[in-house]
PyMOL Python script that loads the backbone (N, CA, C, O; Angstrom):
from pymol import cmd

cmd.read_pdbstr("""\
ATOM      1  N   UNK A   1     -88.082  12.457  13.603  1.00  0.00           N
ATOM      2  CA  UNK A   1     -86.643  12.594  13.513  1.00  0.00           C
ATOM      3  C   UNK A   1     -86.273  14.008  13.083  1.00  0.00           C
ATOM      4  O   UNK A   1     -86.899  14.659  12.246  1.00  0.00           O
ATOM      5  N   UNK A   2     -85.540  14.282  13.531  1.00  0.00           N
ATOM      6  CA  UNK A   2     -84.561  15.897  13.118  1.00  0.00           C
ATOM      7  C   UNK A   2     -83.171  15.302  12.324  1.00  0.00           C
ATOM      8  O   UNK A   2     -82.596  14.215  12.263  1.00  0.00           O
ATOM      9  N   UNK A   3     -82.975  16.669  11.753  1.00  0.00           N
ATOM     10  CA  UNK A   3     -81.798  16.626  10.798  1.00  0.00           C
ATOM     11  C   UNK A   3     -80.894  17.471  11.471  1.00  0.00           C
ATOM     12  O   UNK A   3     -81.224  18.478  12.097  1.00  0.00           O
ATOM     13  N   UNK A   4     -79.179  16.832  11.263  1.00  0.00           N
ATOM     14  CA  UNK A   4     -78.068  17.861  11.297  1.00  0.00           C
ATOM     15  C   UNK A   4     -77.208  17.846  10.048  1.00  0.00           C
ATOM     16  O   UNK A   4     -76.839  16.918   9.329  1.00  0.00           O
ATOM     17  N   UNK A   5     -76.992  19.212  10.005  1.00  0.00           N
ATOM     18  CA  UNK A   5     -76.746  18.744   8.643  1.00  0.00           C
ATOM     19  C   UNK A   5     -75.116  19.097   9.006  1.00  0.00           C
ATOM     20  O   UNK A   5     -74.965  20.095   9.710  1.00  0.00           O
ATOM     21  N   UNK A   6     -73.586  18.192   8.490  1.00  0.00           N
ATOM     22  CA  UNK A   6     -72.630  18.678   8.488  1.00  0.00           C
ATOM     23  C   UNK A   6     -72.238  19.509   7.484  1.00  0.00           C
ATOM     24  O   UNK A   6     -72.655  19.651   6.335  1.00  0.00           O
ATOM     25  N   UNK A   7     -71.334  20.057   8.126  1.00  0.00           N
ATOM     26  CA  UNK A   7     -70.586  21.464   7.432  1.00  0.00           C
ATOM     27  C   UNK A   7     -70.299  20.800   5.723  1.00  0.00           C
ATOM     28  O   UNK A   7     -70.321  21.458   4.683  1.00  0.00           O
ATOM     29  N   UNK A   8     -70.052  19.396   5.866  1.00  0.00           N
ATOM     30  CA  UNK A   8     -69.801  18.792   4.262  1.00  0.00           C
ATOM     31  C   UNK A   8     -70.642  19.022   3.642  1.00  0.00           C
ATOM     32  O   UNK A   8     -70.589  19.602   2.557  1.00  0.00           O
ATOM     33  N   UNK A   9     -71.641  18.604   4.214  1.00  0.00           N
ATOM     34  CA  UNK A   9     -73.543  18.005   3.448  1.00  0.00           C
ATOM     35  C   UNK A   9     -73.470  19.683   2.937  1.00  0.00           C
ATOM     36  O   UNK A   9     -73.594  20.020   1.760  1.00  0.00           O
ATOM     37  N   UNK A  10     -73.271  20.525   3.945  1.00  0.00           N
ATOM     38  CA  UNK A  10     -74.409  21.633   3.461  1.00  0.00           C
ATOM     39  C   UNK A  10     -73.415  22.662   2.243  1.00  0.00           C
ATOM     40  O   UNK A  10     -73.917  23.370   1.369  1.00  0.00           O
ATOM     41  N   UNK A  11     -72.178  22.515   2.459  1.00  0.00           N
ATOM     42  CA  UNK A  11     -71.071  22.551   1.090  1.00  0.00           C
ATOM     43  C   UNK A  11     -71.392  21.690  -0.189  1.00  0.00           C
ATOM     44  O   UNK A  11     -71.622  22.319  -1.222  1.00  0.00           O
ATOM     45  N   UNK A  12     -71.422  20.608  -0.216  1.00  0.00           N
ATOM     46  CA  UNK A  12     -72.274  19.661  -1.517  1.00  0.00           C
ATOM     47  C   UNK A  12     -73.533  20.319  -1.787  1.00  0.00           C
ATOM     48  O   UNK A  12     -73.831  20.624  -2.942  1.00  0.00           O
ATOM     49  N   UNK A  13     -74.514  20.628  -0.523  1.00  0.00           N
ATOM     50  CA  UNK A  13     -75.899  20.832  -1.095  1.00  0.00           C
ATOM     51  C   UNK A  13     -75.727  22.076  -2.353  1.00  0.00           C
ATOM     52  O   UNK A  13     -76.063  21.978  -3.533  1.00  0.00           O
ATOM     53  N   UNK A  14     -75.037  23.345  -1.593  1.00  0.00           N
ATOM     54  CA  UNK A  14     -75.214  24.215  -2.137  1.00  0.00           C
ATOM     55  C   UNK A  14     -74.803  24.514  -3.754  1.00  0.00           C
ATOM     56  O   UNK A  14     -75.347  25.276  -4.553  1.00  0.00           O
ATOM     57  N   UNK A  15     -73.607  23.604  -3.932  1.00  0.00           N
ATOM     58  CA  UNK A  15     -73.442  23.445  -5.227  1.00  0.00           C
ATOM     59  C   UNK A  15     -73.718  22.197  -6.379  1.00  0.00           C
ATOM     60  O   UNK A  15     -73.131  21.671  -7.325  1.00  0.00           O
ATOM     61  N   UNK A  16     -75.222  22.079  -5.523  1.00  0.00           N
ATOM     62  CA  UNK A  16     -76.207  21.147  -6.706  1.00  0.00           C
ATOM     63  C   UNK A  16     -77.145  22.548  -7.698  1.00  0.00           C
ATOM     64  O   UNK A  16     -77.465  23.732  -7.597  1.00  0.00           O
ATOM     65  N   UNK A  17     -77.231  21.542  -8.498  1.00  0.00           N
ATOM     66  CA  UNK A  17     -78.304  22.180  -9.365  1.00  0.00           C
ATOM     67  C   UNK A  17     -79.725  22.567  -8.805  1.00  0.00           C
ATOM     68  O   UNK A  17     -80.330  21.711  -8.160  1.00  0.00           O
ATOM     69  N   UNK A  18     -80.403  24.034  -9.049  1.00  0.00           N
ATOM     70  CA  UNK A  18     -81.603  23.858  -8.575  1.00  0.00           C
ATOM     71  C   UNK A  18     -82.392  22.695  -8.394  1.00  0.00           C
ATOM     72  O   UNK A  18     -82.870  22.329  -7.321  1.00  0.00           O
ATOM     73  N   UNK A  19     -82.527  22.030  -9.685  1.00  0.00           N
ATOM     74  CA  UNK A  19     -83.681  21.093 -10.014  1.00  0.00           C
ATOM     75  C   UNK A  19     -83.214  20.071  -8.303  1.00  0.00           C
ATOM     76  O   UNK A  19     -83.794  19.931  -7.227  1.00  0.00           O
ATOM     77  N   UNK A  20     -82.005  19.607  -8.832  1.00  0.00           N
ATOM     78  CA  UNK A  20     -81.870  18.181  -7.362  1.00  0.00           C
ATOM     79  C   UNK A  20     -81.807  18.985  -6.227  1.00  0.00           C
ATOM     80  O   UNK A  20     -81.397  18.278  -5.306  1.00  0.00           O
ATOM     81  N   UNK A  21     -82.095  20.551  -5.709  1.00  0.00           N
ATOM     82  CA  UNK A  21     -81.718  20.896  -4.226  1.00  0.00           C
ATOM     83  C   UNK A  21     -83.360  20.519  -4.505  1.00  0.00           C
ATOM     84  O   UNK A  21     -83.674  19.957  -3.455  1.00  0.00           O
ATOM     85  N   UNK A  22     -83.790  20.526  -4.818  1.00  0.00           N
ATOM     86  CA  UNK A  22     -85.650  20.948  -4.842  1.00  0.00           C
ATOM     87  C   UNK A  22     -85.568  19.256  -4.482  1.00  0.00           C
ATOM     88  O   UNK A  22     -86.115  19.023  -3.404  1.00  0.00           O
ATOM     89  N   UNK A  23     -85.050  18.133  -5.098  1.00  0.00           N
ATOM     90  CA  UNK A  23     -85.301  16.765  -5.542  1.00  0.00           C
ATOM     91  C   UNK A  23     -84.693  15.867  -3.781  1.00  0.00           C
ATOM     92  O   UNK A  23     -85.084  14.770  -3.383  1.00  0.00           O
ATOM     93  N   UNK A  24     -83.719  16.771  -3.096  1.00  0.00           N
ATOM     94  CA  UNK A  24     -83.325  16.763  -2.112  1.00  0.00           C
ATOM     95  C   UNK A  24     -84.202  16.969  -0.820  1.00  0.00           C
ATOM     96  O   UNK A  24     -84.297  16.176   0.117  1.00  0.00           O
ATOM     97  N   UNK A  25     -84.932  18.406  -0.977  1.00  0.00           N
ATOM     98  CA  UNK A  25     -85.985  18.506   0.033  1.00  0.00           C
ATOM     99  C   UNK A  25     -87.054  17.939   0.394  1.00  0.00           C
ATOM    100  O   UNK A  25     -87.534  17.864   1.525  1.00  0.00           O
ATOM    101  N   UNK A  26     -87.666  17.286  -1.177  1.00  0.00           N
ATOM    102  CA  UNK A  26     -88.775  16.336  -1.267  1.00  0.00           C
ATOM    103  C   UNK A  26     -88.021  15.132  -0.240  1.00  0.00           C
ATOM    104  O   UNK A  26     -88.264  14.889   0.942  1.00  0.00           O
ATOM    105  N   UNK A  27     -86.999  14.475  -1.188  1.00  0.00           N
ATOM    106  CA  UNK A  27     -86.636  13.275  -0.234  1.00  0.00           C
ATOM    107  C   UNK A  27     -86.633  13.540   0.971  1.00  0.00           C
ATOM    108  O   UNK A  27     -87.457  12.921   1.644  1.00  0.00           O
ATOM    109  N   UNK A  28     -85.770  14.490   1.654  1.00  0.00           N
ATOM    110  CA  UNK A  28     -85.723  14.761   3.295  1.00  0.00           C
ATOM    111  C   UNK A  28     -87.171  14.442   3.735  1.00  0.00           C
ATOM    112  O   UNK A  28     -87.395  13.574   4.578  1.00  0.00           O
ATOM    113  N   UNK A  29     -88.155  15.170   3.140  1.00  0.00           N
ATOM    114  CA  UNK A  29     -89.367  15.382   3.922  1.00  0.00           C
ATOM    115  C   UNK A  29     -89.838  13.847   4.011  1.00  0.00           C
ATOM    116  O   UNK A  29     -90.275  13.320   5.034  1.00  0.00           O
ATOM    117  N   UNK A  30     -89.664  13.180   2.685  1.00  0.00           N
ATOM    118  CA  UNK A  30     -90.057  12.016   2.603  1.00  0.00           C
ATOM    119  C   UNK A  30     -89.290  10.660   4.284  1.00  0.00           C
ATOM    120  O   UNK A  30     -89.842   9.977   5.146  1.00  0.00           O
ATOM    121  N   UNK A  31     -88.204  10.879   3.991  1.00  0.00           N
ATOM    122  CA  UNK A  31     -87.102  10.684   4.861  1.00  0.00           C
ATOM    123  C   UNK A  31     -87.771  10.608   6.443  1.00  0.00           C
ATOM    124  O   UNK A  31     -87.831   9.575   7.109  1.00  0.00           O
ATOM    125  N   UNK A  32     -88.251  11.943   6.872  1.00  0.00           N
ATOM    126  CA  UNK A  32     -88.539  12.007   8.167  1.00  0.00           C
ATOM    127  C   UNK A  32     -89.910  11.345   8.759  1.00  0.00           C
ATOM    128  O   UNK A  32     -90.179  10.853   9.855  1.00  0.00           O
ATOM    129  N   UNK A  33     -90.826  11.590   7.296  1.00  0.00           N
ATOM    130  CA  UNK A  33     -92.089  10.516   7.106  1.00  0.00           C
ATOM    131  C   UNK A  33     -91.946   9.263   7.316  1.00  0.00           C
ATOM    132  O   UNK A  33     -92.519   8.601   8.181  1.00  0.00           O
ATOM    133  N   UNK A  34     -91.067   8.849   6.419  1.00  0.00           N
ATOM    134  CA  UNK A  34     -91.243   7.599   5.995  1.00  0.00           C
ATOM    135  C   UNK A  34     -89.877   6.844   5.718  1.00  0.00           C
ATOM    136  O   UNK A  34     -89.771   6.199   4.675  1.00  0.00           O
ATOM    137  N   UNK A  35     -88.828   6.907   6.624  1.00  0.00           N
ATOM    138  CA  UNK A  35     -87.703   5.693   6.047  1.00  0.00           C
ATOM    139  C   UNK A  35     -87.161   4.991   4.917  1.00  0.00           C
ATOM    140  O   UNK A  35     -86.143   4.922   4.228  1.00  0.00           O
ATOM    141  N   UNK A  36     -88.762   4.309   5.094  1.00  0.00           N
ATOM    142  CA  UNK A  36     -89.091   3.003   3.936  1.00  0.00           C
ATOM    143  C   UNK A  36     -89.795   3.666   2.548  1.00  0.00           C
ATOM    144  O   UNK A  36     -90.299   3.074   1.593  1.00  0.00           O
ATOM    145  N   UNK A  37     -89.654   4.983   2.769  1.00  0.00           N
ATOM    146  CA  UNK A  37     -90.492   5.245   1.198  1.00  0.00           C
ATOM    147  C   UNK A  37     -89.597   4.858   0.381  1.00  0.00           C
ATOM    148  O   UNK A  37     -88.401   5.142   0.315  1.00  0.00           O
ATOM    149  N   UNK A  38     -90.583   3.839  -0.571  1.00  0.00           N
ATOM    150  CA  UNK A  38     -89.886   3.396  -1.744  1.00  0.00           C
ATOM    151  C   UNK A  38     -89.070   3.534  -2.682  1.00  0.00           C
ATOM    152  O   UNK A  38     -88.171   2.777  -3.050  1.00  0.00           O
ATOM    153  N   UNK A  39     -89.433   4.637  -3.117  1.00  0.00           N
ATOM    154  CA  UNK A  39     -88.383   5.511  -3.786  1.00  0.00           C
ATOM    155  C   UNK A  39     -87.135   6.512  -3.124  1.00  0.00           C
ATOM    156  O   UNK A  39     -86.430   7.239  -3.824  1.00  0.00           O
ATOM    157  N   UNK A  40     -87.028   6.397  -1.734  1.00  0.00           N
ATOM    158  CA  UNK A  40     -85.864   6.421  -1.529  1.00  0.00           C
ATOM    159  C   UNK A  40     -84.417   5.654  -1.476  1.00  0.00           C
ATOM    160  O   UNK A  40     -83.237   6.004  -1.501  1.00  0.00           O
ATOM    161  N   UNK A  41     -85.263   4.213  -1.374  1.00  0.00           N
ATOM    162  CA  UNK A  41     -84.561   3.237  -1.386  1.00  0.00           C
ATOM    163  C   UNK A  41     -83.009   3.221  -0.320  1.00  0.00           C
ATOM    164  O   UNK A  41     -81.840   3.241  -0.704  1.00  0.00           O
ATOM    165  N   UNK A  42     -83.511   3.182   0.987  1.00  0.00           N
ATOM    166  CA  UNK A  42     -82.326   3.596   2.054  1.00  0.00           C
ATOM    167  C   UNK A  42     -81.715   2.383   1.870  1.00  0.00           C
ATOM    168  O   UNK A  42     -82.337   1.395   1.478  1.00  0.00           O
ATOM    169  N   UNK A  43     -80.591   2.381   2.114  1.00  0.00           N
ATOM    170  CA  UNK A  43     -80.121   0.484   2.826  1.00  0.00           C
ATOM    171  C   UNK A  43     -78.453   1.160   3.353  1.00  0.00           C
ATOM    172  O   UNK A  43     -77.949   2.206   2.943  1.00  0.00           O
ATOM    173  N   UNK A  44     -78.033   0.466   4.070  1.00  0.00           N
ATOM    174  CA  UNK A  44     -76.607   0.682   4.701  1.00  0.00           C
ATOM    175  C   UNK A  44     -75.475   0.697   3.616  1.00  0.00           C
ATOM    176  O   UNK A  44     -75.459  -0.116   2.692  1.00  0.00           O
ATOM    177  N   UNK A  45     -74.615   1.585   3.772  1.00  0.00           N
ATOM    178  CA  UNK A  45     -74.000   1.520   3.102  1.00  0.00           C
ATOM    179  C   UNK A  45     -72.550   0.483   3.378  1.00  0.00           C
ATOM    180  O   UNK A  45     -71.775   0.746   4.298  1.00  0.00           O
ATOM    181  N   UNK A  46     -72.329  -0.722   2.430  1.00  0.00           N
ATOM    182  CA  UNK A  46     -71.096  -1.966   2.562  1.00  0.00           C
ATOM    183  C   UNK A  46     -70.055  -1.069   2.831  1.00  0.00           C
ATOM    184  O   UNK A  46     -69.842   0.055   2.377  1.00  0.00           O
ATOM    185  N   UNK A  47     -69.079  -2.152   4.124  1.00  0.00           N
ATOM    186  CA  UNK A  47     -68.120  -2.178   4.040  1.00  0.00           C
ATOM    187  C   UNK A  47     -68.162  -0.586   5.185  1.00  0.00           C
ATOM    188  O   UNK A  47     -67.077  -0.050   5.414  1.00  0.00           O
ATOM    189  N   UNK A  48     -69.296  -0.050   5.731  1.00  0.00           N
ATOM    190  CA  UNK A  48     -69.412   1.057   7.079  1.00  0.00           C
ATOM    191  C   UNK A  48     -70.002   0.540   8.076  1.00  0.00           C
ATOM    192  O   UNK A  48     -70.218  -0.670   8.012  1.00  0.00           O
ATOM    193  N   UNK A  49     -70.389   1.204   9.152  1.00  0.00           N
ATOM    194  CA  UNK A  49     -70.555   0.641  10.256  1.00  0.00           C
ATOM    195  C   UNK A  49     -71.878   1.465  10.261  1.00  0.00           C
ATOM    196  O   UNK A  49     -72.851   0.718  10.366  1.00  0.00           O
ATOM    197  N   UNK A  50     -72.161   2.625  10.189  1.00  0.00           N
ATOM    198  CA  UNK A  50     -72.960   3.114  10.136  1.00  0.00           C
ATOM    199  C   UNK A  50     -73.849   3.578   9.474  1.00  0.00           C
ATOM    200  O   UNK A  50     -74.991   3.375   9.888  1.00  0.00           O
ATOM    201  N   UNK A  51     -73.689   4.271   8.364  1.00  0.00           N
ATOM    202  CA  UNK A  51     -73.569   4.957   7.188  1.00  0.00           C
ATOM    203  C   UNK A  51     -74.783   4.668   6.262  1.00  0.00           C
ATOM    204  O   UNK A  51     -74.495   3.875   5.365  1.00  0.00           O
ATOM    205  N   UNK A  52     -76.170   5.145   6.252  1.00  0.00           N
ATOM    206  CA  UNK A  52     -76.865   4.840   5.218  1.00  0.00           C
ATOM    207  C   UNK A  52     -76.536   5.747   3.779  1.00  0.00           C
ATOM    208  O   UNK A  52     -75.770   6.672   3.511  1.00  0.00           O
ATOM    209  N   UNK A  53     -77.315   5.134   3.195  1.00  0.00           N
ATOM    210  CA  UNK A  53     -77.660   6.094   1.435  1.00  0.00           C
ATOM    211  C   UNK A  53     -79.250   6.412   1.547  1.00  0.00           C
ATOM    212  O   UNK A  53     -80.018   5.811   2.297  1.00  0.00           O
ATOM    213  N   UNK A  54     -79.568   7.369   0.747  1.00  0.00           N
ATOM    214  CA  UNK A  54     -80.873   7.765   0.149  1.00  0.00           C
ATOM    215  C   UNK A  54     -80.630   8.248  -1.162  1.00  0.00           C
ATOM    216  O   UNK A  54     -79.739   9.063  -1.404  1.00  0.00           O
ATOM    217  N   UNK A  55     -81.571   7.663  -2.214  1.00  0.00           N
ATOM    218  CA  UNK A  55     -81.576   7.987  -3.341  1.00  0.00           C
ATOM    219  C   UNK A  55     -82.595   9.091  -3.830  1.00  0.00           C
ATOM    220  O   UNK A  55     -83.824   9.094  -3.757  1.00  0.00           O
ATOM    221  N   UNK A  56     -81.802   9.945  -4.305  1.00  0.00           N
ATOM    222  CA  UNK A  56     -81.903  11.202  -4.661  1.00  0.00           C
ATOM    223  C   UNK A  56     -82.760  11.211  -5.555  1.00  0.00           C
ATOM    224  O   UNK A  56     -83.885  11.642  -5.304  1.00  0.00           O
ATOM    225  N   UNK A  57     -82.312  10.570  -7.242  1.00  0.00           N
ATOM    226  CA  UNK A  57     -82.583  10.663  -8.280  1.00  0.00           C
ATOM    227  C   UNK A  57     -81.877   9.282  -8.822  1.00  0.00           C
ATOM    228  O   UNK A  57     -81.682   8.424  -7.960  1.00  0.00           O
ATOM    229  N   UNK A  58     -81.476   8.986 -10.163  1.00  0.00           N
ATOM    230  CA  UNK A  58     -81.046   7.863 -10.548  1.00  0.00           C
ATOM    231  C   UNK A  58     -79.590   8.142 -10.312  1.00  0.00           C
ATOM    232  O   UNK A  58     -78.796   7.217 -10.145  1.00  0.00           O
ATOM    233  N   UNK A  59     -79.136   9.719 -10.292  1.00  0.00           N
ATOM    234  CA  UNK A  59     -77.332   9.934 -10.103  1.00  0.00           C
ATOM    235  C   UNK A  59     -77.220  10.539  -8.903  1.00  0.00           C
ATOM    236  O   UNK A  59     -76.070  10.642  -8.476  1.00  0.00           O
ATOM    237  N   UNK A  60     -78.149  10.992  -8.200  1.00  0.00           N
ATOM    238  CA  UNK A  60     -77.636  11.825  -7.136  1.00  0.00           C
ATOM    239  C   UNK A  60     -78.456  10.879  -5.872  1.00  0.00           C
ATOM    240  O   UNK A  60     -79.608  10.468  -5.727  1.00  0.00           O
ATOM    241  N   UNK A  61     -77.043  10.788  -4.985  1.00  0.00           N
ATOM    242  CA  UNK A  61     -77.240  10.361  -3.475  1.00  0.00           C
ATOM    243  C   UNK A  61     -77.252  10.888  -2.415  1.00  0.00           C
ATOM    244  O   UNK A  61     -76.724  11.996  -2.500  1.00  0.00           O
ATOM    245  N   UNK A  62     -77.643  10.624  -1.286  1.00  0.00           N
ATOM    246  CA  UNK A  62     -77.763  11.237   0.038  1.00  0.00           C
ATOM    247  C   UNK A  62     -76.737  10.268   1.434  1.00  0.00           C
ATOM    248  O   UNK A  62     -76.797   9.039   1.390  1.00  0.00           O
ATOM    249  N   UNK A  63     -76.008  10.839   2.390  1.00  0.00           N
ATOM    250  CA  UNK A  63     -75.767   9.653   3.231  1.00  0.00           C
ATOM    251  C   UNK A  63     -75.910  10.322   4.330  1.00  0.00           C
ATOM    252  O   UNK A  63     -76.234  11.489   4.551  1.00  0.00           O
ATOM    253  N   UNK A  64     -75.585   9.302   5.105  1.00  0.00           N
ATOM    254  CA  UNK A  64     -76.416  10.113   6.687  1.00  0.00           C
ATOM    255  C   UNK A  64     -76.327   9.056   7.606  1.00  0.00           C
ATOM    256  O   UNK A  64     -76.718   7.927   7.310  1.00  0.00           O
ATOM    257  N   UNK A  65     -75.871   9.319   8.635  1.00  0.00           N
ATOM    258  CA  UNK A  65     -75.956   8.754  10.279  1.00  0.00           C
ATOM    259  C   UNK A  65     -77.575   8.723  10.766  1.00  0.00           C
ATOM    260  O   UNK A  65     -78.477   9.500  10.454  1.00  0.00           O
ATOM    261  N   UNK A  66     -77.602   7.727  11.507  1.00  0.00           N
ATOM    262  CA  UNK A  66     -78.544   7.258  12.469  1.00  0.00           C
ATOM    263  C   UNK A  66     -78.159   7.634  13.977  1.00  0.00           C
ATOM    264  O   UNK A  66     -77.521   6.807  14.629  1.00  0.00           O
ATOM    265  N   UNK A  67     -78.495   8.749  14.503  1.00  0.00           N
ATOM    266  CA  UNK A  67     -77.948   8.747  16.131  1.00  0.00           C
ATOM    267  C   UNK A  67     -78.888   9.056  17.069  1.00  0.00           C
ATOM    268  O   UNK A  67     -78.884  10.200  17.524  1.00  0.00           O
ATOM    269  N   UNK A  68     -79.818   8.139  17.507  1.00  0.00           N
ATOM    270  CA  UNK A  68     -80.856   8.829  18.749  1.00  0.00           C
ATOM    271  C   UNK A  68     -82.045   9.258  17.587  1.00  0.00           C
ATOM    272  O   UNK A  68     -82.218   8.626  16.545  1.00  0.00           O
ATOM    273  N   UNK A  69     -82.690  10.257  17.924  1.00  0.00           N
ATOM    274  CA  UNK A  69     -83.854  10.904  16.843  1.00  0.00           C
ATOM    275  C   UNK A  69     -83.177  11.608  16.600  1.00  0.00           C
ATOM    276  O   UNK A  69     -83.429  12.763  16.944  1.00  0.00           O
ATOM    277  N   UNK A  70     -81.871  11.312  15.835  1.00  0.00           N
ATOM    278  CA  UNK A  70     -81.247  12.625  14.732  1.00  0.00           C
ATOM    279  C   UNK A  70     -80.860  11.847  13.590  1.00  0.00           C
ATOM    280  O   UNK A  70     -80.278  10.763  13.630  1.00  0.00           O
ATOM    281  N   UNK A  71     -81.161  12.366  12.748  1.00  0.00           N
ATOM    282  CA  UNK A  71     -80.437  11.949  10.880  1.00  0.00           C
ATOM    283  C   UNK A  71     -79.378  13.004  11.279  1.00  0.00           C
ATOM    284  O   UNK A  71     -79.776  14.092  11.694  1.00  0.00           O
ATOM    285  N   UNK A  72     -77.744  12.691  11.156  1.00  0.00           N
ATOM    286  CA  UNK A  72     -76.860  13.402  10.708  1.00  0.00           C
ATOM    287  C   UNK A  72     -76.405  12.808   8.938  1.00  0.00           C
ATOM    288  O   UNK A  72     -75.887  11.783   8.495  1.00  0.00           O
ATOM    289  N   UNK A  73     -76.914  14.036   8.353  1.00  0.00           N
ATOM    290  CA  UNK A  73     -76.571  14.263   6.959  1.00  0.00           C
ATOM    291  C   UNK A  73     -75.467  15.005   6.557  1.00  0.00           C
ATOM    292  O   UNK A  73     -75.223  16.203   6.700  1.00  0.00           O
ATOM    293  N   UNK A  74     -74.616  13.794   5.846  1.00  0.00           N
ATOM    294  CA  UNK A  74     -73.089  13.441   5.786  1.00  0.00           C
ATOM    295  C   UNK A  74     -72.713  14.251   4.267  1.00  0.00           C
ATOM    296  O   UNK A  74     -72.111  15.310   4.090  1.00  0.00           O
ATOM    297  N   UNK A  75     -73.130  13.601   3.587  1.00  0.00           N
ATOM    298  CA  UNK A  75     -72.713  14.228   2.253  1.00  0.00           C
ATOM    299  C   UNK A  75     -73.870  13.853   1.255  1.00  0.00           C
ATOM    300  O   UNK A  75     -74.674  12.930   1.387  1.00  0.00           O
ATOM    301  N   UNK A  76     -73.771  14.927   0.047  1.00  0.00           N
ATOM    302  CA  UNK A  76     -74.822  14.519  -0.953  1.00  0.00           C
ATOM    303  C   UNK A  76     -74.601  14.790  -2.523  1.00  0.00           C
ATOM    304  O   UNK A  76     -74.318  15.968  -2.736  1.00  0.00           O
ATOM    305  N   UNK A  77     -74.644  14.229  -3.326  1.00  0.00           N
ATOM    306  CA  UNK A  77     -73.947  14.520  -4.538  1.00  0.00           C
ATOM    307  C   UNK A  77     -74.477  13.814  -5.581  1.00  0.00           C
ATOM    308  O   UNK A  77     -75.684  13.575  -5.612  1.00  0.00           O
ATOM    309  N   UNK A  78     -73.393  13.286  -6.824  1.00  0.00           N
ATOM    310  CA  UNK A  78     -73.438  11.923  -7.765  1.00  0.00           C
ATOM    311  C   UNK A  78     -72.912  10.915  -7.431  1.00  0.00           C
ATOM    312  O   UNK A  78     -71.816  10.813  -6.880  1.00  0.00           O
ATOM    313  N   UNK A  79     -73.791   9.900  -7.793  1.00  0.00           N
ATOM    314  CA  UNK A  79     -73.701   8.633  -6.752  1.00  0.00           C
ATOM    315  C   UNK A  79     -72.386   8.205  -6.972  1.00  0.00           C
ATOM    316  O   UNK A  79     -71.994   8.316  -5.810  1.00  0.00           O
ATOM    317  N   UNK A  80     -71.308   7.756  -7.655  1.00  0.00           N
ATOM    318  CA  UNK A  80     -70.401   7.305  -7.313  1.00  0.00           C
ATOM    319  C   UNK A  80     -69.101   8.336  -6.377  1.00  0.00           C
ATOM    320  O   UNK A  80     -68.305   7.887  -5.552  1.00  0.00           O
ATOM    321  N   UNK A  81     -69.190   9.339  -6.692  1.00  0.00           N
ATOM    322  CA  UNK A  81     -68.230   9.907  -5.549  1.00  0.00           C
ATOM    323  C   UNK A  81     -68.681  10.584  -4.309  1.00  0.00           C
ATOM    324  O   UNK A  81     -67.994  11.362  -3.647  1.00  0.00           O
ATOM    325  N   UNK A  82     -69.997  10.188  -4.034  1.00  0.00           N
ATOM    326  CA  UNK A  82     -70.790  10.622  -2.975  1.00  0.00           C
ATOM    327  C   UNK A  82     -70.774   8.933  -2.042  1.00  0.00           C
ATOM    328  O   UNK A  82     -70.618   8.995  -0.823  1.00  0.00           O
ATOM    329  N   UNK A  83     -70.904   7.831  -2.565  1.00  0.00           N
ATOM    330  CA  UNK A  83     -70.687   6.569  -1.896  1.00  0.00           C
ATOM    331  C   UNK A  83     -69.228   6.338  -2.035  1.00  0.00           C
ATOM    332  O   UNK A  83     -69.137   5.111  -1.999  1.00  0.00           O
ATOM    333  N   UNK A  84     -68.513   6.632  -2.118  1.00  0.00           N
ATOM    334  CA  UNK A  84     -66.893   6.713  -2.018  1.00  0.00           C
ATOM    335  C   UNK A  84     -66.357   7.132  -0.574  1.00  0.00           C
ATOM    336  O   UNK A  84     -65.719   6.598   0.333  1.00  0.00           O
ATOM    337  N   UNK A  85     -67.011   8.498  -0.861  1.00  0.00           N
ATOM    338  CA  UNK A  85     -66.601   9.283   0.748  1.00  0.00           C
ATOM    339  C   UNK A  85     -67.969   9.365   0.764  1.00  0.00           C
ATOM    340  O   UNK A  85     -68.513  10.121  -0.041  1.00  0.00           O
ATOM    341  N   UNK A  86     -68.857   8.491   1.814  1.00  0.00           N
ATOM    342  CA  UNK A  86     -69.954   8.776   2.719  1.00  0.00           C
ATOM    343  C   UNK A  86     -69.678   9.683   3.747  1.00  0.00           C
ATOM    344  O   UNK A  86     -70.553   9.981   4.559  1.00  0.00           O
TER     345      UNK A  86
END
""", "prot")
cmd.dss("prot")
cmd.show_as("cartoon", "prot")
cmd.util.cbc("prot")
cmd.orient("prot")
């Protein structure tokens, strides 16, 4: 799978903290490996049609489209106003 990243995602990324952009790349890599890695803990996000999560850390989330062999990566932040606006 390949990544796109939107103009949102890559506005959120940049104003994370070192430590979670680093905590971010691991997951991605993990992500393109492996879906189901455990500790990402993907599942759809309620109440979207599309819309998964990936867990970042215990506060910081990831969301992202499924389209063809592309992850479009939506937004990424602290989990409650990052699952608000996926």
């Amino acid at each position: 799978m390949n990544f796109i990243e939107t103009a949102r995602f890559k506005k959120a990324y940049q104003s994370l903290p070192g430590e979670v952009k680093a905590r971010v790349k691991e997951a991605l890599r993990k992500l393109a490996d492996n879906p189901r890695y455990p500790s990402l803990q993907v599942k759809k996000i309620k109440a979207t049609k599309d819309i998964w999560e990936a867990r970042i850390s215990l506060d910081y989330r990831m969301t992202f489209q499924i389209v063809r062999d592309y992850y479009i990566l939506r937004n990424v932040g602290h989990h409650d106003p990052t699952l608000k606006n996926p």
